[in-house]
MARNU-121643 format. One line per 8 residues: number of its first residue (from 1); their letters; for each residue z, y, x of C-alpha. Coordinates in steps of 0.02 Angstrom, whole numbers, plus 50000, padded with zeros to 5 digits. Example, Ala and Ser with C-alpha at 12.3 -4.5 7.8 and 13.67 -1.06 7.14 Angstrom:
1 = as = 50390,49775,50615 ~ 50357,49947,50684
***
This chain:
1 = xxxxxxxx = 50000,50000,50000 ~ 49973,50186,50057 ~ 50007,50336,50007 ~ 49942,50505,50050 ~ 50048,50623,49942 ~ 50192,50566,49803 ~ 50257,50409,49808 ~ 50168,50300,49647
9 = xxxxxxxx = 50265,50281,49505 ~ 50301,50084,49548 ~ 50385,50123,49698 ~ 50463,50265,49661 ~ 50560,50155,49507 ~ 50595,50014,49622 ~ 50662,50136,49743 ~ 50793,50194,49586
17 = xxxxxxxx = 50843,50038,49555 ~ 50859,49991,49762 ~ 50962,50177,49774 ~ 51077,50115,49634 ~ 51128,49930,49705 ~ 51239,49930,49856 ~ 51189,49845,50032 ~ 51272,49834,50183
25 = xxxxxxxx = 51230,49812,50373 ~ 51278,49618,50378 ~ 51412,49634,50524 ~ 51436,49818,50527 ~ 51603,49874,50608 ~ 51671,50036,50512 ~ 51734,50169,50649 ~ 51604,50090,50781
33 = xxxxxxxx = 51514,50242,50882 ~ 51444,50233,51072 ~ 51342,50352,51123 ~ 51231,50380,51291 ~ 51323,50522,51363 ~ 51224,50550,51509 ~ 51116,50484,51625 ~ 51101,50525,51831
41 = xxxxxxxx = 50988,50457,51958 ~ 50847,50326,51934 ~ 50786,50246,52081 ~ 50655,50113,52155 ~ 50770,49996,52242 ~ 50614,49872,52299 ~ 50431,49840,52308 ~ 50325,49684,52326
49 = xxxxxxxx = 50122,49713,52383 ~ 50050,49838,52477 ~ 49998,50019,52416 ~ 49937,50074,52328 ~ 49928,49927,52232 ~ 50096,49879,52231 ~ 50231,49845,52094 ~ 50400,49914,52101
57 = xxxxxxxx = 50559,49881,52042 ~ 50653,50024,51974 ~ 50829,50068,51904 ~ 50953,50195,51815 ~ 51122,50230,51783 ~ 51201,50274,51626 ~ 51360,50315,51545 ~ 51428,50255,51384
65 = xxxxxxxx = 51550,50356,51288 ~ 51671,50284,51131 ~ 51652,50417,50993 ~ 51709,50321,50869 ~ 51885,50279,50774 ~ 51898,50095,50861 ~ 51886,49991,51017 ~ 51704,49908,51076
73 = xxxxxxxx = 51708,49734,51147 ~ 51649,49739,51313 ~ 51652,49553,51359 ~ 51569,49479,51511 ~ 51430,49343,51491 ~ 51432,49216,51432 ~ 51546,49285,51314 ~ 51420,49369,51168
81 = xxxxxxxx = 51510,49525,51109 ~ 51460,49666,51224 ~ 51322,49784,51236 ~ 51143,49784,51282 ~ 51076,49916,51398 ~ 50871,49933,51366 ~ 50767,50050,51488 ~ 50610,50122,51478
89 = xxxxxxxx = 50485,50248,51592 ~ 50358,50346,51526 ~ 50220,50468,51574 ~ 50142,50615,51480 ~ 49973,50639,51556 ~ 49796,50734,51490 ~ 49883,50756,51322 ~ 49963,50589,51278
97 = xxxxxxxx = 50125,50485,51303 ~ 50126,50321,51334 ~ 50236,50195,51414 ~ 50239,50148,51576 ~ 50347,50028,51622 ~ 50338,49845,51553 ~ 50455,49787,51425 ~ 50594,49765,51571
105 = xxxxxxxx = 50725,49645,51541 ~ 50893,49732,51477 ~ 51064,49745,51557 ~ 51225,49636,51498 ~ 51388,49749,51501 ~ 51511,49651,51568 ~ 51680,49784,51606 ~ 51715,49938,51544
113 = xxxxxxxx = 51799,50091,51628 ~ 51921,50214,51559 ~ 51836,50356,51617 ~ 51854,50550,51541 ~ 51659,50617,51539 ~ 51650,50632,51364 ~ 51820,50656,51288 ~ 52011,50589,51331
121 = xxxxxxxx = 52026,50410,51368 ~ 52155,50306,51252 ~ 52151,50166,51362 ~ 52245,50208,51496 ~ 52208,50204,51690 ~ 52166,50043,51703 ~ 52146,49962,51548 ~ 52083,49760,51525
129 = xxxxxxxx = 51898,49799,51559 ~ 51855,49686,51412 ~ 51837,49834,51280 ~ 51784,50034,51294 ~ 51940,50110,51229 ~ 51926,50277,51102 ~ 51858,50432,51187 ~ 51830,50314,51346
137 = xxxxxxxx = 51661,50332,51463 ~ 51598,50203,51563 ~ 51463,50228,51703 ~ 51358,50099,51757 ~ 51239,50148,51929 ~ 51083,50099,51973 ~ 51115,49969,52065 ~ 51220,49900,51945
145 = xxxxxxxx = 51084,49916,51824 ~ 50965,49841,51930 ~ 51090,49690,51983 ~ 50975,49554,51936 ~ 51125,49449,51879 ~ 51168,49539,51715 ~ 50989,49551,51677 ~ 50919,49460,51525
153 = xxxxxxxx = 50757,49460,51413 ~ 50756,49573,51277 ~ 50685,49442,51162 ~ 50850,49349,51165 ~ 50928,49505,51092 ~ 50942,49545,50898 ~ 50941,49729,50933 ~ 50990,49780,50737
161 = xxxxxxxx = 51143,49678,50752 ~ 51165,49690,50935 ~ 51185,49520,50935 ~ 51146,49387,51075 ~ 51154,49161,51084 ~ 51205,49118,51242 ~ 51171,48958,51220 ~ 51008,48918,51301
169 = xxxxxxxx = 51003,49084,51326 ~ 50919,49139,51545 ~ 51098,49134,51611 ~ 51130,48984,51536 ~ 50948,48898,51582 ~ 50960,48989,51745 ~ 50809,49014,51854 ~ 50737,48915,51923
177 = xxxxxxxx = 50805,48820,51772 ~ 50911,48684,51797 ~ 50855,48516,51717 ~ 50915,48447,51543 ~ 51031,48426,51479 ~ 51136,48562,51569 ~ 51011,48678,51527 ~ 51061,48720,51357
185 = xxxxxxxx = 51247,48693,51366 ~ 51321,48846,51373 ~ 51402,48879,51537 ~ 51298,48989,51657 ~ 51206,48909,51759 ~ 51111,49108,51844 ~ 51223,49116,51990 ~ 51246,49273,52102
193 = xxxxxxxx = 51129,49158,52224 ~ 50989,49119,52087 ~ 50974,49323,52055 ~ 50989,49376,52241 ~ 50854,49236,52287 ~ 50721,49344,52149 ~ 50597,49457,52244 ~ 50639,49662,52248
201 = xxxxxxxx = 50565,49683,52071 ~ 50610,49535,51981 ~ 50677,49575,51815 ~ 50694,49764,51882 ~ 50598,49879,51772 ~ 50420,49836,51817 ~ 50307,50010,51880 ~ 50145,49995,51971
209 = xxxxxxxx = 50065,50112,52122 ~ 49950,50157,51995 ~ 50034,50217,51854 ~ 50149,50305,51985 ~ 50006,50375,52055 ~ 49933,50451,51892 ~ 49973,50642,51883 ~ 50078,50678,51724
217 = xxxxxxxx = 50261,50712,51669 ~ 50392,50583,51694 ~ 50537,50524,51593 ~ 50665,50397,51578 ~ 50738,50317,51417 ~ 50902,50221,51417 ~ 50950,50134,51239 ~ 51141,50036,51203
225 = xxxxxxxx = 51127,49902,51077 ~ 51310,49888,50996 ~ 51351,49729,50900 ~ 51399,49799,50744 ~ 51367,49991,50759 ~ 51307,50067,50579 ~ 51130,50106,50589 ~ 51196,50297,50546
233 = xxxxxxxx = 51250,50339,50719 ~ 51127,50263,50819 ~ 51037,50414,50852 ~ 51152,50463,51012 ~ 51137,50279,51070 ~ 50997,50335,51177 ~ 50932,50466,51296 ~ 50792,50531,51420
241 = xxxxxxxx = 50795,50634,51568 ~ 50642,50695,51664 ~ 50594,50647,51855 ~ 50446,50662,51969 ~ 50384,50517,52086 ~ 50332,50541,52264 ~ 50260,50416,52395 ~ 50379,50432,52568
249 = xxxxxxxx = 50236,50317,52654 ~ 50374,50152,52623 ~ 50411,50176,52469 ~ 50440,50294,52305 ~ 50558,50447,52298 ~ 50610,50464,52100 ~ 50682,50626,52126 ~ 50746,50800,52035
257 = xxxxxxxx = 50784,50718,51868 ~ 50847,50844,51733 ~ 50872,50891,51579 ~ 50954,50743,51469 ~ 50941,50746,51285 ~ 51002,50617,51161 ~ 50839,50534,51073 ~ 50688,50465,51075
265 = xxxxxxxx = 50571,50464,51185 ~ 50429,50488,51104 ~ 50523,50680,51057 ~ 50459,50739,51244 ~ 50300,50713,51191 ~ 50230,50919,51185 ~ 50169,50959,51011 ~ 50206,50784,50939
273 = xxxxxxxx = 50299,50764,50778 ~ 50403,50631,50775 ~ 50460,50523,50620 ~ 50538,50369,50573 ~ 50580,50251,50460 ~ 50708,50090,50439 ~ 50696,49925,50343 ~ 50833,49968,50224
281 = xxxxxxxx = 50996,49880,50292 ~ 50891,49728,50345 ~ 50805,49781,50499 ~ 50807,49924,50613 ~ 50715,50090,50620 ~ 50539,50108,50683 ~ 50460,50292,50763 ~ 50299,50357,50738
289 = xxxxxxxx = 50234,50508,50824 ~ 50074,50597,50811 ~ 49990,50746,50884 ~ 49829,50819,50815 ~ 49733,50937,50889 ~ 49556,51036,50859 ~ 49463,51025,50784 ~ 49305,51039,50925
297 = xxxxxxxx = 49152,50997,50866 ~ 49189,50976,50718 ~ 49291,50829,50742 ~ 49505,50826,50763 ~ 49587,50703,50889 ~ 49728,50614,50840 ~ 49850,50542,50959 ~ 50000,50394,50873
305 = xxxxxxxx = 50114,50340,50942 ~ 50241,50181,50888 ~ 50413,50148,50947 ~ 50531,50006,50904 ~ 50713,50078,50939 ~ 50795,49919,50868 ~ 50688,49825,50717 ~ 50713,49645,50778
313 = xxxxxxxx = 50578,49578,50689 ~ 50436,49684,50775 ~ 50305,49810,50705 ~ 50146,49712,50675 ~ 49981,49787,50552 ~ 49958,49966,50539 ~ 49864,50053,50399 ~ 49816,50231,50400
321 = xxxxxxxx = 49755,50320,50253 ~ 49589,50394,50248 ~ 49502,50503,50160 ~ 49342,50431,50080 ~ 49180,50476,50155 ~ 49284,50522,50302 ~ 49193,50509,50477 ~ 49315,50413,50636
329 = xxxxxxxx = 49250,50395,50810 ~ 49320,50360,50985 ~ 49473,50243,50920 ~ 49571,50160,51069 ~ 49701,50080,51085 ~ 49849,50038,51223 ~ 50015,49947,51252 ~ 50131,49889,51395
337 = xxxxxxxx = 50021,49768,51491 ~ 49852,49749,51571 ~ 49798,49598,51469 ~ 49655,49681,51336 ~ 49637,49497,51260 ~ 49775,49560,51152 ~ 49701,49725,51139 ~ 49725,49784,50928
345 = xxxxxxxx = 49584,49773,50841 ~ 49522,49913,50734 ~ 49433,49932,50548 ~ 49372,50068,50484 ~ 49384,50062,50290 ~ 49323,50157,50156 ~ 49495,50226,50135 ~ 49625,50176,50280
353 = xxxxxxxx = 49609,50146,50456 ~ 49671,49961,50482 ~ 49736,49893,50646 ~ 49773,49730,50678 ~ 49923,49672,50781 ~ 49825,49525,50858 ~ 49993,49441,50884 ~ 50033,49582,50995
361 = xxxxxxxx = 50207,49668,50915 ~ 50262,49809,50953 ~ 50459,49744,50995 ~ 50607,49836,51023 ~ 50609,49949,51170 ~ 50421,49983,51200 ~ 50295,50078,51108 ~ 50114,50074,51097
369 = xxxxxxxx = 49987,50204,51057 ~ 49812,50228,50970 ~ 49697,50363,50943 ~ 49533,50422,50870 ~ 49417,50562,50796 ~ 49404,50614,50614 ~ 49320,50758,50542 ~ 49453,50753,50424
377 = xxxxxxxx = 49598,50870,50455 ~ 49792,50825,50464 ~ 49894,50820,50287 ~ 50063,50756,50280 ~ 50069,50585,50224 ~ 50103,50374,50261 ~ 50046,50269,50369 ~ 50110,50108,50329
385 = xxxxxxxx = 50179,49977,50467 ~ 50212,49779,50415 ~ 50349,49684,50488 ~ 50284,49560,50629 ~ 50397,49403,50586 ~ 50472,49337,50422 ~ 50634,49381,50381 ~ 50750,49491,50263
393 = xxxxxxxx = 50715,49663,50194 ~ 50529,49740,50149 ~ 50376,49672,50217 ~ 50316,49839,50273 ~ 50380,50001,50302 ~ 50298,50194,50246 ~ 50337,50309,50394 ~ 50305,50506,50324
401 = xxxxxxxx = 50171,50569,50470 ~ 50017,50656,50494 ~ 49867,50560,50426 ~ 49668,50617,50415 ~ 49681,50638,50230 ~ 49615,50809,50220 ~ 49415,50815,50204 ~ 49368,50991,50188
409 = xxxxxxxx = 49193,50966,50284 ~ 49094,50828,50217 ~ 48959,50754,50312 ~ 48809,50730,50216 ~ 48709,50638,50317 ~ 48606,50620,50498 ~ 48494,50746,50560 ~ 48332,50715,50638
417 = xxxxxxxx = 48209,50736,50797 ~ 48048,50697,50867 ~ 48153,50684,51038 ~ 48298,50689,51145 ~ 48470,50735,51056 ~ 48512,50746,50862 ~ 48570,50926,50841 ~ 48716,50938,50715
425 = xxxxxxxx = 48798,51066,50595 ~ 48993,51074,50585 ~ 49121,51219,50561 ~ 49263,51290,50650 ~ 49413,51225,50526 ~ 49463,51244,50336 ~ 49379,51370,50220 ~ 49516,51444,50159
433 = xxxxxxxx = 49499,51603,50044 ~ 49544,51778,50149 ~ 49499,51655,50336 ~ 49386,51791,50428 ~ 49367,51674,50573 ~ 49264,51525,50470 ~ 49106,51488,50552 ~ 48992,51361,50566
441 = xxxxxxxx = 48929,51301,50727 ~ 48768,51187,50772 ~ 48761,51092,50951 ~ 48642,50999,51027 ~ 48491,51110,51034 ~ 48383,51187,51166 ~ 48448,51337,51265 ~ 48364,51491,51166
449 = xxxxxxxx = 48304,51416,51029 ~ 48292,51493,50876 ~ 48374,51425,50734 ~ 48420,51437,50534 ~ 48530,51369,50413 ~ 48512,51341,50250 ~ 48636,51325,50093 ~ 48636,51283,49916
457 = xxxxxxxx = 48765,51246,49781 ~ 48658,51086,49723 ~ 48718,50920,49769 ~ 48537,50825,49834 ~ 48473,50689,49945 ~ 48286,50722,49980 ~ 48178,50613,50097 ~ 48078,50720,50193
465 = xxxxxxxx = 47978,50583,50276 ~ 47985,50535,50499 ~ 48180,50474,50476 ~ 48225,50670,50405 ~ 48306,50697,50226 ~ 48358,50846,50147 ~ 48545,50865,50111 ~ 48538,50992,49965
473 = xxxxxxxx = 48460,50996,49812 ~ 48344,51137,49765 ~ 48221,51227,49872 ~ 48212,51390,49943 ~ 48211,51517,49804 ~ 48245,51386,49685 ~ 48436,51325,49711 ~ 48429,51363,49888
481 = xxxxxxxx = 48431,51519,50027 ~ 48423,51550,50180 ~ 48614,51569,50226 ~ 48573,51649,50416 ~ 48481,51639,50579 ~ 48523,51643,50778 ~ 48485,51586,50927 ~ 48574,51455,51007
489 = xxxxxxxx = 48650,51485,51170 ~ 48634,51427,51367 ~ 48739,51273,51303 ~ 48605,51264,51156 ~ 48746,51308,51027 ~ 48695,51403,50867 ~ 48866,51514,50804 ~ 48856,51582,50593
497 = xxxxxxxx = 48990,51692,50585 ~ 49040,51655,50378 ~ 49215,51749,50342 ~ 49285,51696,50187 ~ 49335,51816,50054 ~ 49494,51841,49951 ~ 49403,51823,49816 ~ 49502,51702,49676
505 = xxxxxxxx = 49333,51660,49593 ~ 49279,51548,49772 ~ 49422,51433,49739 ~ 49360,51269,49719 ~ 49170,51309,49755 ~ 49105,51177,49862 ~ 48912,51232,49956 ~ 48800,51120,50050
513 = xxxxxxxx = 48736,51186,50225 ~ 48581,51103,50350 ~ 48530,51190,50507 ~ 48318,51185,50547 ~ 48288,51220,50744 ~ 48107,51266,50786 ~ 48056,51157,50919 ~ 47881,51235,51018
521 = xxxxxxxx = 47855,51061,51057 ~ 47854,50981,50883 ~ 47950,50926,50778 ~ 47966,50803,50621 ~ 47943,50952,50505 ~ 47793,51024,50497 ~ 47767,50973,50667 ~ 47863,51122,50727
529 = xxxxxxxx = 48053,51075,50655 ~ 48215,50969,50682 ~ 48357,50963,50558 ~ 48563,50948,50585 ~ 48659,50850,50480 ~ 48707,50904,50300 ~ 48869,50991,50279 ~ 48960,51010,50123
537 = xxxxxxxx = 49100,51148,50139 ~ 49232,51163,50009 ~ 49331,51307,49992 ~ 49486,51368,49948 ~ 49688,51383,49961 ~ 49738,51229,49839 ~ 49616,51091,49887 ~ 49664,50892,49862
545 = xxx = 49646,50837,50032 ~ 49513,50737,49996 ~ 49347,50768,49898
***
């Protein structure tokens, strides 16, 4: 299901009913609040191949702070109850945000301190280590981050609950693991040798030369999972700080990080608008940003992007809503490896945008992003995620974004040429009523050529003949005028200055442009011109987004 403006009336009743019943987090723990209160130095602490086509292992410290009304468990493996310290890196380059890091492995707390960063400690000076007392911080370094020992997949982690098995679980299996049946039988069997025998990246967070070596912004993104934390005070749970990379000749400097701020990641992302969305009090909460910018051309680009913070079951299908008759180019796609067998797929519908998962989740602590052109402009609406694996709660989830659900240019139909490029007809942005900067615009034609554009209120598809049809109806004199002329430019762009009036009476009014370029050469008219595309404008203040 999508939606592009108010919810329909189904859902909206079924959302009544869903407000009136009450549910409840299965293992919540009232009074249960740790936040990230800061993070300080991330660091490469090894490197296997040589540069620049290396991979390194990186860590980073962070601090936990109690902010709630009780004690957190803060039990060592292969006891379950403690928290679950995710980590991410990721680099804003040529206008988009992506991850760059793989889906590292996550760190095990296993003692907490009775620090003071964040407010007074209750548990004393030295306190059992086996819980983060009230108003307590706890600092764990880099290298204690990046101690191979406490590190363990994230897939073994229910990140909602903030709950982990450690039966058969990697410290139990060990690695290399040991043989039935002592694999499985819950003692640990990932000694201090095991984890000091893994290469200098290991289960590290994973960075290559090369995505070091791309110019951008950096950041870093620590997360705390907290068995039974309400979903309501997650937000502070996680953090980013900002950092630059530098090659020494041996290895990579991570230095002058600054700035921390509790959140997503995906909220450093300049001129992104970030949203989200949770499975009820099934499943965790999913983040969508987008940024949208032109349009040029014509066309606007449209940059997603989708995080899991802690929805165990993963963020599979996507489904964005699209106007009808709506024009999308250039879609791509990327996630957190180099394997493009799992690539999503893409298909574009008469109404949505649908991409496939191709068994490729997005799971808690990544994101992935996707992109593409569209002549239609951004309106607030849906897009509409489905839940990767079975399980309780909604089989999809509406996150309130940006969406290309606002067609205010229609494209009629191709142009035509005896030769050599199509030219086109497009405008600057939305005819609104009292915009004196509307124009149109036609590309693609020959430095100094002289060209004219047509318009007519009469919807009309007229074949012409050679490949060309007429996207008006009428004729000149007779339905149709000639709108203006010019002469294109050294980049053989045409520019029709067309300011829109205040005028109430335009409201609504829709008008059908095509451009006609006289070609000294020939052309398929008359054996002297080549058309542009059809255009249909529609104007006004109080338009449905789509026609």
């Amino acid at each position: 299901m999508h939606r592009t403006g108010s919810p329909p009336v189904a859902a909206l009743a079924l959302g009544l009913v869903l407000g009136g019943l009450s549910f409840a987090q299965s293992n919540i723990v009232p009074g249960t609040d740790v936040s990230l209160g800061k993070m300080d130095t991330i660091s490469a602490l090894g490197r296997t191949g040589t540069f620049p086509t290396g991979m390194n292992g990186v860590a980073l410290s962070t601090t936990s702070c109690n902010k709630g009304t009780v004690k957190v468990p803060w039990e060592a493996a292969m006891e379950e109850n403690h928290p679950f310290i995710s980590f991410l890196v990721a680099r804003e380059s040529n206008g988009r945000l992506t991850q760059a890091s793989d889906r590292s492995y996550v760190k095990h707390g296993f003692f907490a301190l009775t620090d003071n960063f964040c407010d007074t400690c209750t548990e004393g000076p030295f306190g059992g280590g086996d819980v983060l007392g009230i108003g307590c911080s706890d600092t764990y370094s880099t290298s204690n981050n990046g101690d191979q020992y406490w590190l363990g997949p994230p897939e073994e982690v229910n990140p909602w609950l903030g709950e982990w098995e450690h039966v058969c679980s990697h410290f139990d299996q060990g690695e290399p693991a040991v043989a039935p049946p002592f694999n499985c039988d819950g003692n640990r069997s990932l000694s201090t040798a095991q984890a000091s025998a893994l290469n200098p990246v290991g289960h590290r967070i994973n960075i290559t030369d090369q995505e070091f070596l791309v110019p951008g912004t950096w950041y870093y993104q620590g997360y705390y999972a907290i068995n039974g934390e309400p979903e309501d005070v997650r937000e502070n749970n996680w953090g980013t700080r900002t950092f630059a990379p530098s090659w020494s000749g041996t290895k990579w400097n991570l230095t002058s990080p600054t700035g921390f701020e509790n959140g997503s990641i995906l909220t450093r992302w300049s001129g992104a608008v970030v949203t989200s969305a949770k499975n009820g009090n099934d499943d965790g909460r999913l983040y969508v940003a987008v940024k949208v910018t032109g349009p040029v051309a014509g066309l606007y680009h449209y940059e997603y992007a989708l995080q899991n913070r802690d929805n165990f079951r993963g963020a599979g299908d996507v489904s964005i809503p699209l106007c009808p008759g709506a024009r999308v180019q250039n879609v791509g796609f990327s996630d957190v490896d180099d394997d493009a067998s799992n690539d999503w797929i893409a298909t574009v519908g008469s109404d949505s945008i649908a991409l496939d998962v191709n068994d490729n989740p997005v799971r808690w602590n990544t994101f992935y992003n996707f992109w593409f052109d569209s002549d239609a402009a951004p309106v607030a609406g849906f897009v509409n995620v489905s839940e990767f694996d079975a399980g309780a709660g909604l089989a999809s989830l509406d996150v309130a974004t940006g969406t290309p659900t606002g067609l205010y240019n229609v494209y009629l139909g191709d142009g035509c040429t005896s030769g050599g490029p199509i030219p086109s007809l497009y405008a600057n942005g939305q005819a609104t009523l009292g915009n004196p900067a509307f124009a149109l615009e036609s590309a693609g034609n020959q430095a100094g050529q002289l060209h004219l554009v047509v318009a007519s209120a009469i919807d009309g598809a007229v074949f012409l003949g050679s490949g060309c049809y007429q996207w008006f109806g009428g004729a000149l004199g007779s339905g149709a005028f000639l709108f203006a002329t010019a002469v294109s430019d050294g980049s053989g762009i045409a520019h029709y200055g067309a300011p829109i009036p205040s005028d109430p009476s335009y409201e609504g009014v829709s008008v059908n442009f095509q451009g006609a370029g006289l070609n000294p050469a020939g052309g398929p008219i008359g054996g002297l011109f080549e058309l542009t595309n059809g255009l249909k404008v529609r104007l006004g203040n109080s338009l449905p987004g789509c026609p």
